[in-house]
N, C-alpha and C positions, 0 to 999 in steps of 0.2 A: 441769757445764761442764768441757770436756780442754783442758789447756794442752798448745799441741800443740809447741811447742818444748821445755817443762819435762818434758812427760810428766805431770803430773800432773794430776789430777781433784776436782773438788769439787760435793757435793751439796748442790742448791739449795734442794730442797724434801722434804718428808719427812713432810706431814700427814696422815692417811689420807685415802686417794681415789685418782684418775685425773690426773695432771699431762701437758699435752698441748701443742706446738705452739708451742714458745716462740719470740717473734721480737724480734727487739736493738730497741732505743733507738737514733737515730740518732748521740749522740755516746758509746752500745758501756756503758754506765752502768747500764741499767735490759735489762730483758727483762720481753716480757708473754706471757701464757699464757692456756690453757685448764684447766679442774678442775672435776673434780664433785664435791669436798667436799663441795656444797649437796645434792646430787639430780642439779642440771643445771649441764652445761657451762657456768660463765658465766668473766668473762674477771677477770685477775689479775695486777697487776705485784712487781715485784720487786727489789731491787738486786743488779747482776750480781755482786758483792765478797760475797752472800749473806748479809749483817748483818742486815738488819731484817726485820722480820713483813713477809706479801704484805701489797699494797694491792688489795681489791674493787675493780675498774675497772666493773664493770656488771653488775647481775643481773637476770634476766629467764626470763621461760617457756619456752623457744626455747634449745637448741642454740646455742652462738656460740665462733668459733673465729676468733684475730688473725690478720690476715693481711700489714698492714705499717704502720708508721708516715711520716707524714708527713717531709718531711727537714728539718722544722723542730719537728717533736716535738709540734706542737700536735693534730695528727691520731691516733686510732687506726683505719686501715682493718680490720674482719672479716667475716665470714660468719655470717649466720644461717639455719637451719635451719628453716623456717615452714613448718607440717602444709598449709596452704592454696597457697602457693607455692614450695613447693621452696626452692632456695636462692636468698640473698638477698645485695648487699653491704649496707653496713651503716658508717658512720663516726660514731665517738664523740669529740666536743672533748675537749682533755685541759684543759681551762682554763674557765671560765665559769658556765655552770649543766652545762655537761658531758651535756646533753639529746643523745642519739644520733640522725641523721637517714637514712634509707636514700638511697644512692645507687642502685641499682636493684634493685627490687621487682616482676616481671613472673611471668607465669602459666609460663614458662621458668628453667630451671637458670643462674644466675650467681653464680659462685663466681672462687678465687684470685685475688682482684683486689688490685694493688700500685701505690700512687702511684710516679710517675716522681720519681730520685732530685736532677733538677737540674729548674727550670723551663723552659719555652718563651720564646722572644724576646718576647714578651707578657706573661708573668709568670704562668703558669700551668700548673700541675700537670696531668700527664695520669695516669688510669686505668686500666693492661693488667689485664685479664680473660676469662674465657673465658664463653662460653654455648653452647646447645643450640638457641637460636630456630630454627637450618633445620634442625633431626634429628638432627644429628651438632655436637660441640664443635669452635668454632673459635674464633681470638683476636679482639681487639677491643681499640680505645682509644677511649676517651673523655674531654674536657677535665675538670677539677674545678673544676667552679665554688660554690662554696659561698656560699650567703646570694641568688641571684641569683633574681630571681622565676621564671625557666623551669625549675628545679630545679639541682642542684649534675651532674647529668649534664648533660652537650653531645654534641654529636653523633657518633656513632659511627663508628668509621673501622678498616674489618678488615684486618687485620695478618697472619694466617693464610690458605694459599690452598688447601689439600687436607686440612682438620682440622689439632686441634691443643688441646695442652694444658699445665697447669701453666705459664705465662706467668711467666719475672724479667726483671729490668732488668741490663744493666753499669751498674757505679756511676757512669760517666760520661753518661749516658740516652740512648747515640747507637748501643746496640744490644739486643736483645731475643733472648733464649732463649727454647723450649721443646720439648715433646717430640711425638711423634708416631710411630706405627708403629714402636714400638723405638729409633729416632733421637733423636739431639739436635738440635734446629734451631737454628740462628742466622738472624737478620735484622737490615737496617741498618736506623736508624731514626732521621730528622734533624725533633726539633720543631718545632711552630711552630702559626700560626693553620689550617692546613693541613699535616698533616705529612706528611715524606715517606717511604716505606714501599719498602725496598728488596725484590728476592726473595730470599723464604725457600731456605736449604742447610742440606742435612745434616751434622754435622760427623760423627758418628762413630754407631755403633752403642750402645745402652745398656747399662750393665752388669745382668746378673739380679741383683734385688734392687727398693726402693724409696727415695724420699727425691735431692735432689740439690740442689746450691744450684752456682752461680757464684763465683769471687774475683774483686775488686773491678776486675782488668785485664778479665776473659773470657778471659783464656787457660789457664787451669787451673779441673777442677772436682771439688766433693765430693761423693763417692758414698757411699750407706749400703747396701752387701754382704750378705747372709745369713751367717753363722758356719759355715754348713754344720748339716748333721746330726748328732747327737751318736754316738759310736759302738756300736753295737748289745753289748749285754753279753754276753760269752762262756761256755758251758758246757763242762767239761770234760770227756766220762767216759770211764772207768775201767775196762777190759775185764780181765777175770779177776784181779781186785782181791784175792783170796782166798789166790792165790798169795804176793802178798806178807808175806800175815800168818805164813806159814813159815818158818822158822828153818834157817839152813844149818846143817850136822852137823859 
């Protein structure tokens, strides 16, 4: 973790393994992750202050990797990685008997899916995520309805209009990023029982590199760059080298 005003850095974890994919607690306290400690990817919290042992959050046969928490803490949304369906979302209670339940599970790719960070005028949480159902990824929202007999999915509503990927929220839930074609897209996005789904623009060109998050206005964002190449090691030689071992008179 970089303190980015202090400049300084501290390391969270240090067990052997794979530590992967860490995503905040909503009041900035804890961060969950991914580790293969075990073999397999299963999922793992932590306090962000880095005091205590991780906490197992869920282990299983399957690939899993967090993708957001609820904004009441009670949710952990992630991905699982299932040999029979591709990718899966996937939501773990952080409270109760803590039994994980798939929010969608289909014969198609759905993955990055991030609860909306404010509710709808109805008191519900919506789902950006992406899939592959027409051949190509594009976005997608869906209500959360958790506990409800038709599943904790409701009905889907696309958000993306020419492809698209990697889906966040503004922390205020009234606009939507993602990427596409080297772009960064922005979208307005007003909830509700019905939401309203403004068109997608392009804000700017991507930088080369991977990784990108939003701050909390949507007017600034964070990019992770390549270092570059390390620089090629030099040789030097030495033409008539013999000369030198000469002695002036």
């Amino acid at each position: 973790m970089v303190d980015l005003e202090r400049a300084t850095s501290l390391r969270l974890t240090s067990i052997h393994g794979s530590d992967q994919d860490p995503v905040w607690s909503p009041d900035g306290r804890r961060l969950a992750f991914a580790s293969n400690r075990s073999g397999v990817y299963d999922l793992y919290s932590k306090q962000a202050d880095g005091l205590n042992e991780e906490e197992l959050l869920l282990k299983g046969l399957h690939r899993k990797s967090p993708g957001s928490w609820s904004p009441d803490g009670r949710f952990l949304v992630y991905e699982e990685l299932d040999p029979k369906t591709a990718g899966d979302i996937w939501v773990l209670p952080l409270e109760g008997d803590r039994k994980p339940f798939p929010f969608l599970k289909t014969e198609f790719i759905e993955n990055g899916g991030m609860l909306s960070p404010v509710p709808d005028s109805q008191g519900h949480l919506w789902m950006v995520y992406q899939s592959n159902e027409t051949g190509r990824f594009e976005i997608y929202m869906r209500p959360f309805l958790p506990g409800t007999p038709g599943g904790p999915a409701g009905a889907k509503v696309r958000v993306s209009t020419d492809g698209g990927v990697d889906p966040q929220w503004r922390r205020d839930g009234r606009e939507l990023f993602y990427t596409h074609d080297k772009k960064l897209w922005a979208v307005a996005v007003k909830l509700g029982g019905t939401p309203e789904i403004g068109v997608p623009h392009a804000l700017f060109e991507m930088p080369r590199g991977s990784g990108w998050a939003p701050f909390a206005d949507g007017r600034r964002f964070l990019f992770i760059e390549p270092a570059g190449e390390p620089a090629a090691p030099k040789i030097n030689v030495v033409l008539n080298w013999t000369s030198e071992l000469k002695t002036t008179g």
